[in-house]
LOBAGU-960857 format. One record per residue (C-alpha): residue number from 1; x, y, z. Coordinates in nm, 3 decimals, decimal comma, padded with zeros to 5 digits, always signed. Layout:
NUM; X; Y; Z .
...
***
This chain:
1; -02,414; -02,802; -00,318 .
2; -02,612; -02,477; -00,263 .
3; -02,511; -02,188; -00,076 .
4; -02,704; -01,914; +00,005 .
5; -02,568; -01,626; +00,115 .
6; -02,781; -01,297; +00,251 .
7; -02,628; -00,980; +00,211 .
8; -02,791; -00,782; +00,388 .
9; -02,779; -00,972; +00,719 .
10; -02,391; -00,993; +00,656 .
11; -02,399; -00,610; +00,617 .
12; -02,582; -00,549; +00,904 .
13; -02,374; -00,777; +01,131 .
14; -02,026; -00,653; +00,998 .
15; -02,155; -00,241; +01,016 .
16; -02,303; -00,286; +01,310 .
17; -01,959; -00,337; +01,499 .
18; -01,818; -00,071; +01,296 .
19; -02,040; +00,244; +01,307 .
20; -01,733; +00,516; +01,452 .
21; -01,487; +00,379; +01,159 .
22; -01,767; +00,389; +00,901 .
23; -01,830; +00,798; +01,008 .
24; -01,477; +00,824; +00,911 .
25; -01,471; +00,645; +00,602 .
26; -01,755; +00,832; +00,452 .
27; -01,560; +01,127; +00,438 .
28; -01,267; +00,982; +00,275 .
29; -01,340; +01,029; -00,069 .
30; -01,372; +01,397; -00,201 .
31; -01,736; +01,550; -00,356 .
32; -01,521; +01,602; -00,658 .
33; -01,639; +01,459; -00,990 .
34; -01,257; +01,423; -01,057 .
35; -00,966; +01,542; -00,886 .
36; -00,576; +01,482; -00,912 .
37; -00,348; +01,382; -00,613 .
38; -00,010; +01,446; -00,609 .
39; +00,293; +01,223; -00,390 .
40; +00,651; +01,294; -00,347 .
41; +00,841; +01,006; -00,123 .
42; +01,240; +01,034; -00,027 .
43; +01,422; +00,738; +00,100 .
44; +01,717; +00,756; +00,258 .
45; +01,946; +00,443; +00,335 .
46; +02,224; +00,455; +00,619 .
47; +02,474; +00,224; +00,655 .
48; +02,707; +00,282; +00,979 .
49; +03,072; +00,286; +00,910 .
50; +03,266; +00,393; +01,214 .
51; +03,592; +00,262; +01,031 .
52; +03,563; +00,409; +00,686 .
53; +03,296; +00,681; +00,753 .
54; +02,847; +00,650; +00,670 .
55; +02,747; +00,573; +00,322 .
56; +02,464; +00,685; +00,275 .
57; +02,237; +00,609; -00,059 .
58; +01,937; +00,863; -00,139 .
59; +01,570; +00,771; -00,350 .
60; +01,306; +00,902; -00,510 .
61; +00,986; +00,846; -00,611 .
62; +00,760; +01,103; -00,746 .
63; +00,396; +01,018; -00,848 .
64; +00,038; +01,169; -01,010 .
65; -00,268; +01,046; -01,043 .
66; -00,580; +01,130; -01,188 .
67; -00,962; +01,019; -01,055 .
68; -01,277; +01,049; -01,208 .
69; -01,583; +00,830; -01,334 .
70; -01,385; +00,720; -01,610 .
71; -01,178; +00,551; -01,430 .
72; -00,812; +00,594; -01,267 .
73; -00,488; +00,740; -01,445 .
74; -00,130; +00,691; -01,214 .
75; +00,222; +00,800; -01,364 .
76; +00,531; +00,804; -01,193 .
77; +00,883; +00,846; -01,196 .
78; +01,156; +00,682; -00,950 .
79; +01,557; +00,698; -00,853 .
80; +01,702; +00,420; -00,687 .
81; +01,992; +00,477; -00,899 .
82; +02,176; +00,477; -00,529 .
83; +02,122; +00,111; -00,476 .
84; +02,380; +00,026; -00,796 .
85; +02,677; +00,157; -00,561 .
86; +02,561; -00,047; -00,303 .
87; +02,540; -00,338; -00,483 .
88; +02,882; -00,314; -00,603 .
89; +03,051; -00,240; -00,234 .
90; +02,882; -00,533; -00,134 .
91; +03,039; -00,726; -00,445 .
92; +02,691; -00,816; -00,555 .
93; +02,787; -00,725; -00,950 .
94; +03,132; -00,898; -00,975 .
95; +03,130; -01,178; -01,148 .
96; +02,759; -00,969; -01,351 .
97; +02,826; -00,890; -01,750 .
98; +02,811; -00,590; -01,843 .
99; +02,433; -00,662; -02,022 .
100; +02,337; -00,767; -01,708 .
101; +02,464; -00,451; -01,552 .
102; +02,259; -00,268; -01,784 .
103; +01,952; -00,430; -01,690 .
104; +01,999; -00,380; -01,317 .
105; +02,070; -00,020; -01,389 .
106; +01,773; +00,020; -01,600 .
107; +01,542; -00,108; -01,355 .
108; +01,658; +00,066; -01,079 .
109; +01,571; +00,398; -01,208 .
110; +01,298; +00,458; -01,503 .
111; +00,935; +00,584; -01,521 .
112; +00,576; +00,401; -01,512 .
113; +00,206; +00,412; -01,618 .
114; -00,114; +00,276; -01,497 .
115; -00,458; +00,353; -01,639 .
116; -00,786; +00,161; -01,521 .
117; -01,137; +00,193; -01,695 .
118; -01,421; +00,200; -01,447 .
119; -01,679; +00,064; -01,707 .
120; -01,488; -00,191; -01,838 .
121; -01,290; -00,286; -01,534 .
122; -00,963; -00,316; -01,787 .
123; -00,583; -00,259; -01,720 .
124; -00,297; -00,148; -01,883 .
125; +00,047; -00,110; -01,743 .
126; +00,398; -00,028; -01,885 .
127; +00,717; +00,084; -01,690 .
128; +01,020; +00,181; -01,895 .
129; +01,252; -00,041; -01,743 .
130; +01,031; -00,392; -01,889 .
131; +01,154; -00,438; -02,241 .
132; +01,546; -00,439; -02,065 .
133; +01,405; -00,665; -01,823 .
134; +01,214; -00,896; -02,051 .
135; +01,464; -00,912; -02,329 .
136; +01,660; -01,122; -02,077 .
137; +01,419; -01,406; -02,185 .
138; +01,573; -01,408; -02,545 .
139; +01,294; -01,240; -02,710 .
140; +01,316; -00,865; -02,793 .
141; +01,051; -00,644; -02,704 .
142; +00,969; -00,281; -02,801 .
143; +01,030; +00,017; -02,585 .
144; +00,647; +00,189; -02,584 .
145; +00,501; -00,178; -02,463 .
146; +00,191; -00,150; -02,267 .
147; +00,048; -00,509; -02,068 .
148; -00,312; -00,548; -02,027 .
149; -00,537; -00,717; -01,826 .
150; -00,918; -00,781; -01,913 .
151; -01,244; -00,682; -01,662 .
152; -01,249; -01,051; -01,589 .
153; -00,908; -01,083; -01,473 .
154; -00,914; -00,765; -01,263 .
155; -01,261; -00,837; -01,140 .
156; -01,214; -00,810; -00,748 .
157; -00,951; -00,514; -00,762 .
158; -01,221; -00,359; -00,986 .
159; -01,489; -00,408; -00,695 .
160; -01,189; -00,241; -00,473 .
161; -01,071; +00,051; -00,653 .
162; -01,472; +00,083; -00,734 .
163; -01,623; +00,064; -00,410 .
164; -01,318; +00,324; -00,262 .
165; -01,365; +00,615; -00,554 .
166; -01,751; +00,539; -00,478 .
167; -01,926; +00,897; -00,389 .
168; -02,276; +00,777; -00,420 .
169; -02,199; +00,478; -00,175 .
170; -01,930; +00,533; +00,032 .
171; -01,679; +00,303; +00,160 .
172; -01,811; +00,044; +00,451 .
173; -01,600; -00,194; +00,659 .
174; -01,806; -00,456; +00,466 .
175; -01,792; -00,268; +00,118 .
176; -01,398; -00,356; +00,215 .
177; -01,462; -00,712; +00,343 .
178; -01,621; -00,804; +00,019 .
179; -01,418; -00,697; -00,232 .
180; -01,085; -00,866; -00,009 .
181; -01,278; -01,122; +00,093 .
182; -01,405; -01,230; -00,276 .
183; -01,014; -01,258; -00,420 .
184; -00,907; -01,545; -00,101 .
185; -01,220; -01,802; -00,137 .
186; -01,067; -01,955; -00,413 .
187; -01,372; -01,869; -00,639 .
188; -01,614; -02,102; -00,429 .
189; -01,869; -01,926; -00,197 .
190; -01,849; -02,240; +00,051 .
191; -01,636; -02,054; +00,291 .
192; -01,735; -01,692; +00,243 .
193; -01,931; -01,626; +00,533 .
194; -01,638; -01,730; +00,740 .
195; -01,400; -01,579; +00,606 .
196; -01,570; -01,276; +00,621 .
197; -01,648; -01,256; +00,934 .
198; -01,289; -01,370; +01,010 .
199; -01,159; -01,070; +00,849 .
200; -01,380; -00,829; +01,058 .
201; -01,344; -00,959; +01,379 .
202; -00,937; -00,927; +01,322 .
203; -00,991; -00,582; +01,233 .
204; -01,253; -00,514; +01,523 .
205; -00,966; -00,597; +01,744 .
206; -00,812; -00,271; +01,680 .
207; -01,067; -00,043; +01,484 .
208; -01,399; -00,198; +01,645 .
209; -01,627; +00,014; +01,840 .
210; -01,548; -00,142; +02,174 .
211; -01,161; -00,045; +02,044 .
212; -01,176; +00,342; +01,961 .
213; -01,239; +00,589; +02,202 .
214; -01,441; +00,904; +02,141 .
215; -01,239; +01,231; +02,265 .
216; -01,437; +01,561; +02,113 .
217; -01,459; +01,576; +01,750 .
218; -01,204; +01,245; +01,708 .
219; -01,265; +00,871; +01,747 .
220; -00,869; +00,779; +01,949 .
221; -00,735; +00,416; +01,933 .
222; -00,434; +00,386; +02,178 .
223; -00,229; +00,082; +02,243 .
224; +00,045; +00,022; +02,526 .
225; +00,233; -00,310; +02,513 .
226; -00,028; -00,455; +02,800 .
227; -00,338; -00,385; +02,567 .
228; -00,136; -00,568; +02,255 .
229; -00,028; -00,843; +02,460 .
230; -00,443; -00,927; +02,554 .
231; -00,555; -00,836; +02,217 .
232; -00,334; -01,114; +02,066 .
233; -00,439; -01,342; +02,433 .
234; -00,117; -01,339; +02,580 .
235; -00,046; -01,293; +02,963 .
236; +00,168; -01,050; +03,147 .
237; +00,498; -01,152; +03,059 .
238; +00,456; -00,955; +02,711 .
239; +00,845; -00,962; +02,654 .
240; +00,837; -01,364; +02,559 .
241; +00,569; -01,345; +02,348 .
242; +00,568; -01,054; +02,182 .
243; +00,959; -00,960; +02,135 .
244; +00,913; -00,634; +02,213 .
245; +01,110; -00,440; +02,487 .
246; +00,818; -00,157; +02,404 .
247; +00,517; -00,065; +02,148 .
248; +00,280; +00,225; +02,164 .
249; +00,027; +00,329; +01,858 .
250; -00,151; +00,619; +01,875 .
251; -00,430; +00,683; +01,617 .
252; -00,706; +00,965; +01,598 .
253; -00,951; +00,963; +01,345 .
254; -01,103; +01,326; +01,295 .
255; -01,513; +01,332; +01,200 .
256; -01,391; +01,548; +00,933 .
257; -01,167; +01,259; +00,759 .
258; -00,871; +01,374; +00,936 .
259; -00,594; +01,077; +01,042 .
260; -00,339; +01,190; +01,250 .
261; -00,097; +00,918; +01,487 .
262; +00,237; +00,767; +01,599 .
263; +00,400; +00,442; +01,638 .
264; +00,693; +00,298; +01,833 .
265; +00,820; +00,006; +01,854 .
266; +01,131; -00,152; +01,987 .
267; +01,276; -00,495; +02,040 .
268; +01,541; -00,526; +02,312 .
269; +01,931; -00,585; +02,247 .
270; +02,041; -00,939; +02,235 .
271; +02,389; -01,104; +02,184 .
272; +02,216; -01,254; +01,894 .
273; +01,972; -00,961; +01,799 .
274; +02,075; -00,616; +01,776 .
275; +01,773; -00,377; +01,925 .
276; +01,539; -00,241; +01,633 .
277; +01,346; +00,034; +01,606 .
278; +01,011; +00,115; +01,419 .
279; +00,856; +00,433; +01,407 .
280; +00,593; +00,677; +01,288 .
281; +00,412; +00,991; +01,244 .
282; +00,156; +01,033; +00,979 .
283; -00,071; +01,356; +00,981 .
284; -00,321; +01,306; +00,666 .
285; -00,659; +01,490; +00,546 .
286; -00,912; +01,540; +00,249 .
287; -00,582; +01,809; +00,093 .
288; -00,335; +01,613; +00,149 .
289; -00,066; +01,507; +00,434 .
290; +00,278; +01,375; +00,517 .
291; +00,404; +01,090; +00,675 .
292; +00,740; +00,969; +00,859 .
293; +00,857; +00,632; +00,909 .
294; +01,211; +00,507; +01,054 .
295; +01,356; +00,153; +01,081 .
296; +01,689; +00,193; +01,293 .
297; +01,930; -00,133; +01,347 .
298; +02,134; -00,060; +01,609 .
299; +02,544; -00,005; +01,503 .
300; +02,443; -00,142; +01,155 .
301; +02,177; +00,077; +00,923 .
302; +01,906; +00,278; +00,932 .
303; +01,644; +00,359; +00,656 .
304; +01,414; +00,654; +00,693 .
305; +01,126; +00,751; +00,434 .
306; +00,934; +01,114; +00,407 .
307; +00,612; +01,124; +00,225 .
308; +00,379; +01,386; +00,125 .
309; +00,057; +01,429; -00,116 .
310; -00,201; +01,715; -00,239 .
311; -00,537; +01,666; -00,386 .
312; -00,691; +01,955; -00,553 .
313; -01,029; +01,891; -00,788 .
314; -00,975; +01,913; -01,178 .
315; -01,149; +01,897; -01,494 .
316; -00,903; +01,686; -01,635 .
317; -01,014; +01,346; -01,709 .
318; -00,782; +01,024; -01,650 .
319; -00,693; +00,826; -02,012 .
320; -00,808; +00,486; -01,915 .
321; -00,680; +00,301; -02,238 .
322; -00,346; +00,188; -02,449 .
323; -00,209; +00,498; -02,587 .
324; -00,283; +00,516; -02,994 .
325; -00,038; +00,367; -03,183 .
326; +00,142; +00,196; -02,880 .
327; +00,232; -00,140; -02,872 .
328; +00,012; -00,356; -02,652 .
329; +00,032; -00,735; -02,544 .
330; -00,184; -00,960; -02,241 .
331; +00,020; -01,016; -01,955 .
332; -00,096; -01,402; -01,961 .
333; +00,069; -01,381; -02,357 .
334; +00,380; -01,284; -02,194 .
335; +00,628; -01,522; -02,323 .
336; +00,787; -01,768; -02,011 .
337; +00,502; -01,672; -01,822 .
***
């Protein structure tokens, strides 16, 4: 079987619908040669108590990376160290040994490292809390143990993470669709047109041309429960299909890269389902930005997380390889894997 594929017409037909989000895109990436970015997330998990009081259990995560044409460098650092205290109110760890206990507690708060080479599209990952993790297969492993992964395994991320950090080129709806598209054909091109063009008429439903609205200097999606109901072709009575007593997204997309929006969403209170709450507020830019996000079940817990991130340009360039002297293994030589 031969298929033929042109790219170009594809390009044209998937851009063509997307010409507002494509403005937008092509001021997402900075005209940096390298630059670092910065994140700091809290999570906060609260479990109602009107008998013996709120517990509440407090994360972390703190995170740096570093971009440049050599490639991408990410460490990080997290604390979920509050989730051991849950797991023993909740009896989880009774009848757990105290190796096991070990293990739990070392993965639940530790530190982690991800470098990527651009040129040869290779990985390597390690994460202090591993060689606790992996000695529970019976086989000890040393404590500076980096994974890798070759170009040829990583091939379609590497068309992803090469295509975003891309300041020659910048980032298309179909740049997007190719790279996602390429890693869910199963490695035959039979179906690729199709499920290309799939993909971008799902997201045209909401980020199309015919979906955004221009309001001065912004392109504005908006979305009631009505206009989700006859995107996904349902009729009036939005409550039976959709399960929602009420959803509105708000999302502004600023010619200058600027995102700013809101989301609501609630489902209504049932003798079998208490009423749940989803929402957001994320205000983002070229610098930096924060973002807000709640998930509220009614009379039973509530989890909030707070994000926020700088870029600033650097001359510091991003190690994309093992660490001299570091102990390295392929994941797919992973013993019991």
């Amino acid at each position: 079987t031969a298929v033929v594929v042109d790219p170009a017409a594809l390009t044209e037909t998937i851009d063509g619908g997307f010409t507002a989000l494509n403005g937008v895109l092509a001021k997402s990436i900075p005209a940096w040669e390298r630059w670092a970015e910065t994140e700091d997330w809290t999570v906060t998990l609260t479990m109602f108590d009107s008998l013996n009081g709120d517990q509440t259990y407090p994360m972390t995560l703190t995170q740096e990376s570093l971009y440049g044409p050599e490639g991408l460098q990410t460490t990080g650092k997290y604390d979920l160290a509050a989730l051991m205290t849950l797991l023993e109110q909740m009896g989880l760890l009774d009848y757990v040994g105290e190796d096991e206990r070990q293990v739990v507690s070392a993965v639940l708060s530790g530190d982690y490292e991800l470098r990527w080479d651009t040129e040869t599209g290779a990985m390597a990952f390690t994460a202090s809390c591993l060689p606790d993790l992996l000695s529970m297969l019976g086989t000890p492993y040393p404590k500076d143990l980096w994974f890798t992964l070759d170009g040829e395994t990583t091939a379609e991320l590497t068309d992803l993470l090469s295509s975003l950090m891309d300041r020659e080129a910048p980032v298309t709806v179909w740049s997007l669709t190719w790279a996602l598209t390429r890693s869910t054909t199963y490695g035959s091109p039979v179906f690729y047109w199709r499920d290309a063009m799939d993909f971008a008429d799902t997201l045209a439903l909401f980020l199309g041309d015919d979906a955004l609205v221009r309001e001065g200097d912004t392109w504005v999606l908006r979305l009631g429960m009505d206009d989700l109901a006859a995107l996904l072709g349902y009729g009036e009575d939005t409550y039976d299909y959709l399960g929602l007593e009420d959803f509105a997204l708000e999302c502004a997309f600023g010619d200058d890269g600027a995102v700013t929006g809101s989301l609501l969403a609630l489902t209504p209170d049932e003798s079998w389902s208490p009423a749940m709450r989803i929402a957001a507020q994320w205000d983002l830019d070229l610098t930096g930005g924060t973002m807000e996000a709640e998930f509220h079940l009614k009379n039973q817990m509530k989890l909030t997380l707070t994000g926020t991130s700088t870029m600033e340009e650097t001359n510091v360039q991003p190690e994309t390889g093992v660490p001299e002297g570091a102990a390295a293994m392929a994941l797919e030589d992973l013993t019991g894997w």
